[in-house]
Structure formats: C-alpha cells, structure tokens
PDB file of N, CA, C and O in Angstrom, chain B, residues numbered from 101:
ATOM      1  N   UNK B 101       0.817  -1.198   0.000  1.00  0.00           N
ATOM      2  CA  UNK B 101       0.000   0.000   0.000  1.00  0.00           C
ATOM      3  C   UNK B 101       0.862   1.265   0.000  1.00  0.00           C
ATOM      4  O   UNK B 101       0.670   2.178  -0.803  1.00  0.00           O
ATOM      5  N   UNK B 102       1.916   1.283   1.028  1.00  0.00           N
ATOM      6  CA  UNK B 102       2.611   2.529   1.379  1.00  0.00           C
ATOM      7  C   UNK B 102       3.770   2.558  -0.477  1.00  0.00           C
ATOM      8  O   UNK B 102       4.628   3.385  -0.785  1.00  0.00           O
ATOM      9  N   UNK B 103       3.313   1.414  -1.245  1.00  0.00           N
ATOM     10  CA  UNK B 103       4.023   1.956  -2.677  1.00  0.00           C
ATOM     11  C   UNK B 103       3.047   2.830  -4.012  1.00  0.00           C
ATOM     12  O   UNK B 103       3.262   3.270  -5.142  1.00  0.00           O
ATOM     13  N   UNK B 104       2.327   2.769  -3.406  1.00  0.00           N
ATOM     14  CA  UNK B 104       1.018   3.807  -3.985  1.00  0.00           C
ATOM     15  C   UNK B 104       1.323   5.074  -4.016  1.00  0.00           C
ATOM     16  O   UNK B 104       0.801   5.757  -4.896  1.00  0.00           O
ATOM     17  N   UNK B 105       2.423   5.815  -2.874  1.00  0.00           N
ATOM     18  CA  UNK B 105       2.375   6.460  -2.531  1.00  0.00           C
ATOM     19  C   UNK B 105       3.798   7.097  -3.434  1.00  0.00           C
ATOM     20  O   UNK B 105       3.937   8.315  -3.552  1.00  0.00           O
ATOM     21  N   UNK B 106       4.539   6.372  -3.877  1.00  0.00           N
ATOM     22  CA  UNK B 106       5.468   6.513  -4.520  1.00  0.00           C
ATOM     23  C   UNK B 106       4.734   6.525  -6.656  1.00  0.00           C
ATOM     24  O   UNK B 106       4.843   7.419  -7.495  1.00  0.00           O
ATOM     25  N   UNK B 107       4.295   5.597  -6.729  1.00  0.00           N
ATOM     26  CA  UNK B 107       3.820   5.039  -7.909  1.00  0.00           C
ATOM     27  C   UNK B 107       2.625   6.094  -8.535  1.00  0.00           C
ATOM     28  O   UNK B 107       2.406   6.077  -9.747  1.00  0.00           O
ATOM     29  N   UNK B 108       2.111   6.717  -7.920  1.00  0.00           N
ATOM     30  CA  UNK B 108       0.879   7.772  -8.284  1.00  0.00           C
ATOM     31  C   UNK B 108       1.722   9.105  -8.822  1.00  0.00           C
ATOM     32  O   UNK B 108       1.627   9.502  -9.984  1.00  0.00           O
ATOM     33  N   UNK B 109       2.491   9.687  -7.898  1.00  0.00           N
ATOM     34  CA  UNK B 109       2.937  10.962  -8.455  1.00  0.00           C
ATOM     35  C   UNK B 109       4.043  10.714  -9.674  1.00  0.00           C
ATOM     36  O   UNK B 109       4.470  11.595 -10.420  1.00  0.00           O
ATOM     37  N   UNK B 110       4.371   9.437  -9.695  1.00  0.00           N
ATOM     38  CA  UNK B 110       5.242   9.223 -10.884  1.00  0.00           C
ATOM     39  C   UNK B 110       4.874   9.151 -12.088  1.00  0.00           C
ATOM     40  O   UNK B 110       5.386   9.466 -13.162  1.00  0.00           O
ATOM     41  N   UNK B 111       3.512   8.500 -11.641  1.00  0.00           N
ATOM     42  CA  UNK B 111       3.054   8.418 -13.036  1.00  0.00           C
ATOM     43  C   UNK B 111       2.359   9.279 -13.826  1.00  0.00           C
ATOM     44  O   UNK B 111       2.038   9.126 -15.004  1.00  0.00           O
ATOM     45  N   UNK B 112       2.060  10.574 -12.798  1.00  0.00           N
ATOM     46  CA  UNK B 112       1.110  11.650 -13.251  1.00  0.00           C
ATOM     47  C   UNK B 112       2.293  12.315 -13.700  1.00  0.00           C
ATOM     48  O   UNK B 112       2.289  12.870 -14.799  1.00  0.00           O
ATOM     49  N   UNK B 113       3.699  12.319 -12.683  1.00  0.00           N
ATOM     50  CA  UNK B 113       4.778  13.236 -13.863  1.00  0.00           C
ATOM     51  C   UNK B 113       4.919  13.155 -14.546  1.00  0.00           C
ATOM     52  O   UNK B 113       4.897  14.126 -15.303  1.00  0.00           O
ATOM     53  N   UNK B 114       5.331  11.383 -15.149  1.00  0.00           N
ATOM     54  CA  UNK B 114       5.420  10.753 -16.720  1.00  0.00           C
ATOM     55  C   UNK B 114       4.275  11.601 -17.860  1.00  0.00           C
ATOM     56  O   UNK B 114       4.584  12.193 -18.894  1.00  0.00           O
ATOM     57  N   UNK B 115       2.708  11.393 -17.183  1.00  0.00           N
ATOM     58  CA  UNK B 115       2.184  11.918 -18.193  1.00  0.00           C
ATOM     59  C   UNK B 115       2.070  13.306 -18.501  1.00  0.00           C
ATOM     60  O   UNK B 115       2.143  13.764 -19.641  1.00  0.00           O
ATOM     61  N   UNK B 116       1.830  14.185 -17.107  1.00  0.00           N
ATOM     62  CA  UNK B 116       2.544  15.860 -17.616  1.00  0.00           C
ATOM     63  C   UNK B 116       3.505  16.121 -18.843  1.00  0.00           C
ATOM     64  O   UNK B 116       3.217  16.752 -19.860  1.00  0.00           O
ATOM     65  N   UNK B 117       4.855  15.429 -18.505  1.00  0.00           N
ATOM     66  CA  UNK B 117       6.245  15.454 -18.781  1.00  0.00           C
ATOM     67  C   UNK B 117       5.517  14.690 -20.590  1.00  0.00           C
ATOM     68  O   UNK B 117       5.610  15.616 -21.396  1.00  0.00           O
ATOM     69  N   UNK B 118       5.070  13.753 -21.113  1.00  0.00           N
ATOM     70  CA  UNK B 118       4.310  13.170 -21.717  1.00  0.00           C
ATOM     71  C   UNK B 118       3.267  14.785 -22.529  1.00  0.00           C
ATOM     72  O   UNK B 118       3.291  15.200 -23.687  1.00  0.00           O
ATOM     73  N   UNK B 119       2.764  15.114 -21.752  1.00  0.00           N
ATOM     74  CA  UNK B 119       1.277  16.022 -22.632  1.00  0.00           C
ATOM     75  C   UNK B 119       2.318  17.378 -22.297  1.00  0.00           C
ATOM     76  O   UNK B 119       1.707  18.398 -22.613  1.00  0.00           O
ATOM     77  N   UNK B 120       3.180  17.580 -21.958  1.00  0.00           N
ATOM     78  CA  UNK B 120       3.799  18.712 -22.169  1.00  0.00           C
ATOM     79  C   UNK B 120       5.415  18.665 -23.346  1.00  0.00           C
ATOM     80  O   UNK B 120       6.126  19.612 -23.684  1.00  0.00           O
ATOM     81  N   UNK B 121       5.541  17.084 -23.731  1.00  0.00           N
ATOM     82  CA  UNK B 121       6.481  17.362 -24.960  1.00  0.00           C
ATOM     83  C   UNK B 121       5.492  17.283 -25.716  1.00  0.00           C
ATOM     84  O   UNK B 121       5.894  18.209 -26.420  1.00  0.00           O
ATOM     85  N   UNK B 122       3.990  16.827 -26.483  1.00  0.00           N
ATOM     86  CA  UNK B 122       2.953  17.394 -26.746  1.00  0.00           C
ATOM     87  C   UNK B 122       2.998  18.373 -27.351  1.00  0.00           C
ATOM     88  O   UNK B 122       3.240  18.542 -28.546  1.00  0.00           O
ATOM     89  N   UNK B 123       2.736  19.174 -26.464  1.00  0.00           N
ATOM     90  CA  UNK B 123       2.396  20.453 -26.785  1.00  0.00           C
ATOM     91  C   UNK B 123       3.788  21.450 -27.162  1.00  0.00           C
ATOM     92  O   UNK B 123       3.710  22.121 -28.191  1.00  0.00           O
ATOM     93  N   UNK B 124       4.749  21.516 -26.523  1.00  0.00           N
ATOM     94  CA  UNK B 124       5.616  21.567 -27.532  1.00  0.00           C
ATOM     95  C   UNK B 124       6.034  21.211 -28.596  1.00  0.00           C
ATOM     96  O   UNK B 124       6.827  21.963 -29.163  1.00  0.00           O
ATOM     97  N   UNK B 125       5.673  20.029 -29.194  1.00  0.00           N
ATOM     98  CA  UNK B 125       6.259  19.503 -30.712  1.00  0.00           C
ATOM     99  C   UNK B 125       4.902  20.091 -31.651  1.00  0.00           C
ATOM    100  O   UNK B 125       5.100  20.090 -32.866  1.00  0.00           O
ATOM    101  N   UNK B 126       3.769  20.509 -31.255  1.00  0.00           N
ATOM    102  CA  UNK B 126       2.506  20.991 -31.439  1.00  0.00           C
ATOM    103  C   UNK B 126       3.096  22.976 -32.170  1.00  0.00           C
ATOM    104  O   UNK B 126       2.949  23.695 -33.159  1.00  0.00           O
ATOM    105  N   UNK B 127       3.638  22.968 -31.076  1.00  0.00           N
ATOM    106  CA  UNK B 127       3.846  24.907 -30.974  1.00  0.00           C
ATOM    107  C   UNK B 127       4.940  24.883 -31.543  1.00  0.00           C
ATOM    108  O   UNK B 127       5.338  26.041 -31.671  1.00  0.00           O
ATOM    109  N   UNK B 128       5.851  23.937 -32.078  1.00  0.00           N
ATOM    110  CA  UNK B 128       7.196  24.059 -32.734  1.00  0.00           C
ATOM    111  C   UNK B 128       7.057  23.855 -34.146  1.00  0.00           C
ATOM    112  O   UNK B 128       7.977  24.019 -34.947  1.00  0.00           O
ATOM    113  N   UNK B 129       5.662  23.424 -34.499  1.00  0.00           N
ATOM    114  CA  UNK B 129       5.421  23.302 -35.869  1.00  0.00           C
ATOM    115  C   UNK B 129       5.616  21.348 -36.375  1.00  0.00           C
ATOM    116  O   UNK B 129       5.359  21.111 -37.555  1.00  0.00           O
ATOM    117  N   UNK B 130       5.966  20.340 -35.636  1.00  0.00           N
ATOM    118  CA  UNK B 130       6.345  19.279 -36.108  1.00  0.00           C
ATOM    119  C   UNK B 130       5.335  18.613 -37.046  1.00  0.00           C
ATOM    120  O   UNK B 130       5.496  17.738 -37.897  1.00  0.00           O
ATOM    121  N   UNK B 131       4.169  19.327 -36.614  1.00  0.00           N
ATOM    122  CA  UNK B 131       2.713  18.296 -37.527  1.00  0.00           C
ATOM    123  C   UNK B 131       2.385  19.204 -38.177  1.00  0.00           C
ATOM    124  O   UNK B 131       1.242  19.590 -37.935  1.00  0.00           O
ATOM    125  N   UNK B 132       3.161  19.981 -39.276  1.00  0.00           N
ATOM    126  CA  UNK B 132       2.353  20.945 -40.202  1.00  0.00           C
ATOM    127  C   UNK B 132       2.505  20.243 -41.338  1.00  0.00           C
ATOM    128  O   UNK B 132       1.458  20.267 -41.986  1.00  0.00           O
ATOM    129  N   UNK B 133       3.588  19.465 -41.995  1.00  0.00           N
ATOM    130  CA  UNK B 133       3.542  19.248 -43.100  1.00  0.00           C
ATOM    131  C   UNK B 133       3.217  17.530 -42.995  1.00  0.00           C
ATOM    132  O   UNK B 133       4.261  16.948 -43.286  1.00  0.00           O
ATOM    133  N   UNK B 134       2.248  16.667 -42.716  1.00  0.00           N
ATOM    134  CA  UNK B 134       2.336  15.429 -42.783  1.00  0.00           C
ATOM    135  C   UNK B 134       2.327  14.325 -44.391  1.00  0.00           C
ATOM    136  O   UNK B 134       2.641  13.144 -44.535  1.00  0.00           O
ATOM    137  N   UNK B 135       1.891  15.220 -45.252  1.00  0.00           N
ATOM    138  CA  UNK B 135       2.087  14.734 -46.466  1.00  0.00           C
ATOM    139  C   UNK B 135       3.417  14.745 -47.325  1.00  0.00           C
ATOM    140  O   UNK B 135       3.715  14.053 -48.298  1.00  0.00           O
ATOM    141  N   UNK B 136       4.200  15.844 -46.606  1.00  0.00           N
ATOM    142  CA  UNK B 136       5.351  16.045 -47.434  1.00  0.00           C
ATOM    143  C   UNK B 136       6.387  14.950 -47.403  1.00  0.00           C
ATOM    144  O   UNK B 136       6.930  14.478 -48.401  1.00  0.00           O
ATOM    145  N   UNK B 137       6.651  14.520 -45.884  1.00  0.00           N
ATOM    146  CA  UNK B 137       7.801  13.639 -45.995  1.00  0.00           C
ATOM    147  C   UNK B 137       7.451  12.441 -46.123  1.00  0.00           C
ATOM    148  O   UNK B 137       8.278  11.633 -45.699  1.00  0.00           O
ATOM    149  N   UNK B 138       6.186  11.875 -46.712  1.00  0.00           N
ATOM    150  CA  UNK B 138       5.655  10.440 -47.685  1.00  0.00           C
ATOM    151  C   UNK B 138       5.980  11.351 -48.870  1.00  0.00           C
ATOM    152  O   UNK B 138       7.205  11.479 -48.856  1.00  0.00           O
ATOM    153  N   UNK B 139       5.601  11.857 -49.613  1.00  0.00           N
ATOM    154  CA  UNK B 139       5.608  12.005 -50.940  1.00  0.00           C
ATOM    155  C   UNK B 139       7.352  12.456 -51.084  1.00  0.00           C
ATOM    156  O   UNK B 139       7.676  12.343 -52.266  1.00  0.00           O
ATOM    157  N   UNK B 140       8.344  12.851 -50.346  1.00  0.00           N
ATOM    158  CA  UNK B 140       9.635  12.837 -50.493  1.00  0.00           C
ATOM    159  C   UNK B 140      10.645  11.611 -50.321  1.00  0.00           C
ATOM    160  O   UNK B 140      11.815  11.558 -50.702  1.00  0.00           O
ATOM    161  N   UNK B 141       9.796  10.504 -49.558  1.00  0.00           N
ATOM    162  CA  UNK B 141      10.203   9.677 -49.448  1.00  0.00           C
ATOM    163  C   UNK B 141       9.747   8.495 -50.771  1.00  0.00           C
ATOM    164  O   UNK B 141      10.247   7.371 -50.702  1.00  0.00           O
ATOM    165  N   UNK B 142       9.051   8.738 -51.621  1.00  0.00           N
ATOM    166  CA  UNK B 142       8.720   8.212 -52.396  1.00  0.00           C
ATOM    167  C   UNK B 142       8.966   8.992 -53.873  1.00  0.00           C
ATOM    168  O   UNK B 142       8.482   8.542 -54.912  1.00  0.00           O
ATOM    169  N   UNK B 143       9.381   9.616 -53.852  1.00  0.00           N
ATOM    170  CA  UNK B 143       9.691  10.802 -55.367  1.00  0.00           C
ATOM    171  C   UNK B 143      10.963  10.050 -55.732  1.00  0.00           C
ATOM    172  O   UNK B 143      11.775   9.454 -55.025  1.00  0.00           O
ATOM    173  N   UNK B 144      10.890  10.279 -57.210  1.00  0.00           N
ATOM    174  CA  UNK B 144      12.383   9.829 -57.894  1.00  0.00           C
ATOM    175  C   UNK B 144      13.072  10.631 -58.397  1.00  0.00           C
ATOM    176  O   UNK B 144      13.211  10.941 -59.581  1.00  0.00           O
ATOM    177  N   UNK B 145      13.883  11.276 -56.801  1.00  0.00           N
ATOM    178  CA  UNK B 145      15.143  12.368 -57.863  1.00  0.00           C
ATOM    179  C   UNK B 145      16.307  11.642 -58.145  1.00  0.00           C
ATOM    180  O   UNK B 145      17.372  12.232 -58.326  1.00  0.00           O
ATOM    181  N   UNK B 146      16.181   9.966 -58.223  1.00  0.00           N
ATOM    182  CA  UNK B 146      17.553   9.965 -58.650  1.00  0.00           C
ATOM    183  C   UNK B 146      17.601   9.601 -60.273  1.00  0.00           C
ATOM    184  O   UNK B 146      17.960   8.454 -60.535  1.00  0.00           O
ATOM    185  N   UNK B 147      17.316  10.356 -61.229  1.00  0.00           N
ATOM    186  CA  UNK B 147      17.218  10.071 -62.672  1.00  0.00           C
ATOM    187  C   UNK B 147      18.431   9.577 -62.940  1.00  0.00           C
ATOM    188  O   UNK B 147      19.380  10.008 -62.285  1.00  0.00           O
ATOM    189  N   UNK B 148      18.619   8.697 -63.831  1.00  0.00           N
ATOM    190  CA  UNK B 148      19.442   7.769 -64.663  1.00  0.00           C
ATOM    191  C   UNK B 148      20.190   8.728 -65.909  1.00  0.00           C
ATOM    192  O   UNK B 148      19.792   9.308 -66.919  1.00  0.00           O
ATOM    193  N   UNK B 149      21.337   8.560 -65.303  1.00  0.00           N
ATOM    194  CA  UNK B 149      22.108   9.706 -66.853  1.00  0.00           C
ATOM    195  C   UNK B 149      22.437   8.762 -67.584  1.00  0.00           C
ATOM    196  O   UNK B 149      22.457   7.550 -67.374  1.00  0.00           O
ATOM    197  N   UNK B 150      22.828   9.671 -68.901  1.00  0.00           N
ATOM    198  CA  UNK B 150      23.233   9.154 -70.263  1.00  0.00           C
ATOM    199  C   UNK B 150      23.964   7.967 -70.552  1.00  0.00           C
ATOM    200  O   UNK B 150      23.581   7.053 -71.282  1.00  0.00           O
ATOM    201  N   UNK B 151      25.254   8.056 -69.810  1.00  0.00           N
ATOM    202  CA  UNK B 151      26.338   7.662 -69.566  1.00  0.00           C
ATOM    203  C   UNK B 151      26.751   6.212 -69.362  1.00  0.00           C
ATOM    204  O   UNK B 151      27.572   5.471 -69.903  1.00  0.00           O
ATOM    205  N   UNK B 152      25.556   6.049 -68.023  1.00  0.00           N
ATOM    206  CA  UNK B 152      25.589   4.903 -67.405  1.00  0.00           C
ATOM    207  C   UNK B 152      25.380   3.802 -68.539  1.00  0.00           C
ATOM    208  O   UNK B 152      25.672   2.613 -68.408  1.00  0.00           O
ATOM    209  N   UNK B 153      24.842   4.375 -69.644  1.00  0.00           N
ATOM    210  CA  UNK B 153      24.378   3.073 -70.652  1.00  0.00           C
ATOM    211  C   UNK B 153      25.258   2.252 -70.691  1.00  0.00           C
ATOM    212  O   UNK B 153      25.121   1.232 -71.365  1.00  0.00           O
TER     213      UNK B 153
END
C-alpha cells in the first residue's frame, strides 16, 4: 500500500512530462507538413544519366 504512494505521483509526472512534450512539438510546428515527408520519401530524384548506358 505505502508503494502507492510513490507510484501515483510518478506516473502523473510521466504523463505531464508526456502532454507537455505534446504540446511543444505541437507549438514548434512538427505536424504541419504530414504529407510532405511520404511524398519525399517516395519521389524519384535519382534520374538515370546518359552515360551509365
């Protein structure tokens, strides 16, 4: 019982600490572009030169 007492405020820090990197990666801009880095990861800039024939 007396580990309840340890185990409760830890876990409410985790999730603060948790919903407050959140909201920073939120206010830093990380989820503005979610389409871009699929469609960059899938684009073909590496064209095939002449040469290689």
């Amino acid at each position: 019982m007396n580990v309840l007492f340890i185990l409760i405020p830890v876990a409410l820090g985790l999730g603060l600490l948790g919903l407050a990197a959140f909201l920073w990666s939120m206010k830093s801009g990380q989820f503005d572009d979610l389409d871009g880095a699929a469609w960059r990861a899938i684009s073909d800039d590496d064209l095939p030169s002449e040469d290689k024939k």
